[in-house]
C-alpha positions in Angstrom: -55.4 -130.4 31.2 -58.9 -130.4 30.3 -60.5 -130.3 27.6 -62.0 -126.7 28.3 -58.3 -125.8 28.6 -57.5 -127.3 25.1 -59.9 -125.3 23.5 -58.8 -122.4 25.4 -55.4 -122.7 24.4 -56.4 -123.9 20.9 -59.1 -120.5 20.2 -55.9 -118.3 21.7 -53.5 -119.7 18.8 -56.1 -119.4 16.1 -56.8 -115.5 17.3 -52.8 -114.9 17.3 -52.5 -116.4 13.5 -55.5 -115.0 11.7 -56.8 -112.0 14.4 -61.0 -112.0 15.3 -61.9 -110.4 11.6 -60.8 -114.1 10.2 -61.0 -116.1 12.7 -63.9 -119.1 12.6 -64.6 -122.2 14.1 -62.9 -124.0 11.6 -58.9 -122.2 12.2 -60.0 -122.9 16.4 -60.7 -126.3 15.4 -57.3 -126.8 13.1 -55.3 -125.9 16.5 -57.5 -128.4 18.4 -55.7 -131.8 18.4 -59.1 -133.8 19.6 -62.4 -134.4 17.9 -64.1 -131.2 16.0 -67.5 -132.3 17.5 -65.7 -131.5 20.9 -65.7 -128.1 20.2 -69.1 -127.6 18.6 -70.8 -129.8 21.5 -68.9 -127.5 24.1 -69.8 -123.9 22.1 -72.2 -123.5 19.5 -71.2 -120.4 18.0 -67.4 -118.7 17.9 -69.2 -115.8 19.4 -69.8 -118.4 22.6 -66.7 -119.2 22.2 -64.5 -116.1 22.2 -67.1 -114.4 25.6 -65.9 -118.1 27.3 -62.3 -117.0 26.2 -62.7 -113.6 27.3 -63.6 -115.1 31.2 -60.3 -117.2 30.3 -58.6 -114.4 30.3 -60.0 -112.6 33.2 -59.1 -115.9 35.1 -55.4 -116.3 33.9 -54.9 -112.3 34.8 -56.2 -112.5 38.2 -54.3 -116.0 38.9 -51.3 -114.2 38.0 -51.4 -111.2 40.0 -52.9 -113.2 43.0 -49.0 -114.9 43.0 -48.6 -111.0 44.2 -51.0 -110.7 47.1 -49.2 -110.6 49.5 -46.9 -107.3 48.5 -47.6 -103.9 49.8 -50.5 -102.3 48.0 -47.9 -100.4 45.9 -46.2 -103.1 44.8 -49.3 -104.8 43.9 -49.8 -101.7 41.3 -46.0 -101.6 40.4 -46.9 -105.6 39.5 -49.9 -104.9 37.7 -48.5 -101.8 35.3 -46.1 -104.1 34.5 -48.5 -107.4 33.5 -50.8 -104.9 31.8 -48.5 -103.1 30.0 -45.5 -105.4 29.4 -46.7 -108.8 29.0 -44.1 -111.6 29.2 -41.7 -109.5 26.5 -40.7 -106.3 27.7 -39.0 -106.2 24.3 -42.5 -105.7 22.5 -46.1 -106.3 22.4 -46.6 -110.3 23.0 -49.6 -112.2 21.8 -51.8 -112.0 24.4 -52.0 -108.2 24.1 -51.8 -108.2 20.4 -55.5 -110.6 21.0 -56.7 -108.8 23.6 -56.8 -105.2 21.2 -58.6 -107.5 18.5 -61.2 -108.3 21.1 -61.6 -104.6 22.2 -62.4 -103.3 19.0 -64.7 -105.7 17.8 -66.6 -105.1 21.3 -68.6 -101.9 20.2 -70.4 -104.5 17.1 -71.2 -107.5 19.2 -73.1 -107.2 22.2 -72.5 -110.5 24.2 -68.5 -109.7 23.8 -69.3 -106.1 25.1 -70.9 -107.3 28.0 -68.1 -109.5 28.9 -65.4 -106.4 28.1 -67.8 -104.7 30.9 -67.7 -107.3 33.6 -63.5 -108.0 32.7 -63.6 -104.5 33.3 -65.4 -103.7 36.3 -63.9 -106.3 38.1 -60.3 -105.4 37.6 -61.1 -101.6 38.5 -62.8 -102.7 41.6 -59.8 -105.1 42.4 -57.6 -101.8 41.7 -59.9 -100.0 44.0 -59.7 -102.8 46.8 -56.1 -102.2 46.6 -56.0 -98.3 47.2 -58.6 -99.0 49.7 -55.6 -101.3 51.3 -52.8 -98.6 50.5 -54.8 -96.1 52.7 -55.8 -98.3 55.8 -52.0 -99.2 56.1 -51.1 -95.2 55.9 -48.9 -95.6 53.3 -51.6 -93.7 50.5 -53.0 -90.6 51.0 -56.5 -90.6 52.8 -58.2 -88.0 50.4 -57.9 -90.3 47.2 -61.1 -91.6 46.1 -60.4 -95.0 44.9 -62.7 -95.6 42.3 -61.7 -92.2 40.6 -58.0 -93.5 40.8 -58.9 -97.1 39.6 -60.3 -96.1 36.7 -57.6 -93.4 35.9 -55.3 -96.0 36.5 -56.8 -98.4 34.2 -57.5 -96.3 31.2 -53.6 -95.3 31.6 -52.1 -99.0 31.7 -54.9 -100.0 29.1 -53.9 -97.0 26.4 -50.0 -97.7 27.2 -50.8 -101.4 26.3 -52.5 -100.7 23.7 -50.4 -98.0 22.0 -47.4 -100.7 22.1 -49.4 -103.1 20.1 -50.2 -100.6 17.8 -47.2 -99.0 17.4 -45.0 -101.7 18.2 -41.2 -100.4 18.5 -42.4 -96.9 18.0 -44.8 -96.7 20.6 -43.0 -94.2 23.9 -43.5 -97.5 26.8 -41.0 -96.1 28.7 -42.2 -92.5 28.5 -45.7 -93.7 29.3 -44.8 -96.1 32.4 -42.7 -93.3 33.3 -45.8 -91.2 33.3 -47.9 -93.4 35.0 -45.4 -93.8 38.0 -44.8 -90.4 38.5 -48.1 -88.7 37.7 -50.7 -91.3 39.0 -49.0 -94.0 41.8 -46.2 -91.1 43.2 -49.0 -89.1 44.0 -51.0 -91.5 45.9 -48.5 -92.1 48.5 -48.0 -89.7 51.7 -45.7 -87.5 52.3 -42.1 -89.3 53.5 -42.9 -92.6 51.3 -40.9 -93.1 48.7 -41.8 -95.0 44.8 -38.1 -95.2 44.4 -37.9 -97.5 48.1 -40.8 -99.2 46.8 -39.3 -100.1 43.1 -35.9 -101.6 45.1 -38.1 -103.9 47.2 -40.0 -105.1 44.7 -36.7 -105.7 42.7 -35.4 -107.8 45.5 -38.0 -110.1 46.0 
């Protein structure tokens, strides 16, 4: 591991304990287990920091899903709704989601985080896109879907679900909402004689 990775792993267990509002170079460097001055001669602010983490993120989502490139386009979505919205605990919200809706809302206040929100963004819709675009070639989506409408339908609907189960935590309606997003949003993309229920089995036997 290196020692980018160390940081990484060390600025996500100071966000988990003490959230963005508290957090400060100081509680990252308490969960780093090499020098201090490794950290300040790699970043030199915790806003460097957290916009490095943020890419970090971005990189760890779309190493994950890529394990899932080679499914049918929509059981690539099945797969994602269930990254985005579940984590690794269907039971609840885990910690990467419970950092990630920090992140968000300190976004609107600091610009250089923003702008990384917006990139992290853009590229996951367009990924979404790329994979309606791949639904529809195959003829298993409908032709008239425009895929950039759907991609970021899609991911304002897995984002808010996510979100609403941090937020809420054992009250939040997951199963309502993933229910919803199956049956109003990826149902209705695909033609007429394909089946989400076919698609869920095969998915569940790999």
């Amino acid at each position: 591991m290196t020692t980018d990775d160390d940081i990484m792993e060390a600025t996500f267990a100071a966000l988990c304990k003490h959230g963005y509002a508290d957090l400060t170079m100081q509680s990252i460097a308490d969960e780093f287990e090499k020098s201090k001055s490794l950290l300040h001669y790699h970043y030199d602010s915790k806003e460097d920091l957290i916009v490095s983490f943020m890419e970090h993120l971005l990189e760890n989502f779309l190493q994950e899903f890529d394990e899932d490139s080679e499914a049918d386009p929509m059981e690539q979505l099945l797969r994602m709704t269930e990254i985005v919205v579940e984590g690794d605990d269907s039971e609840g919200p885990d910690d990467v989601h419970m950092a990630l809706l920090g992140l968000r809302a300190q976004a609107p206040y600091d610009e250089a985080l923003r702008a990384q929100q917006v990139h992290n963004d853009r590229h996951i819709r367009d990924l979404i896109a790329d994979i309606v675009r791949e639904g529809i070639e195959q003829g298993q989506f409908r032709d008239d879907v425009n895929p950039e409408r759907f991609a970021a339908v899609f991911r304002s609907a897995i984002e808010g679900a996510q979100s609403h189960d941090v937020i809420l935590g054992e009250d939040a309606p997951t199963e309502i909402a993933l229910a919803g997003i199956e049956e109003y949003l990826l149902e209705r993309l695909l033609v007429e004689g394909e089946s989400l229920v076919d698609d869920e089995m095969a998915a569940s036997d790999d």
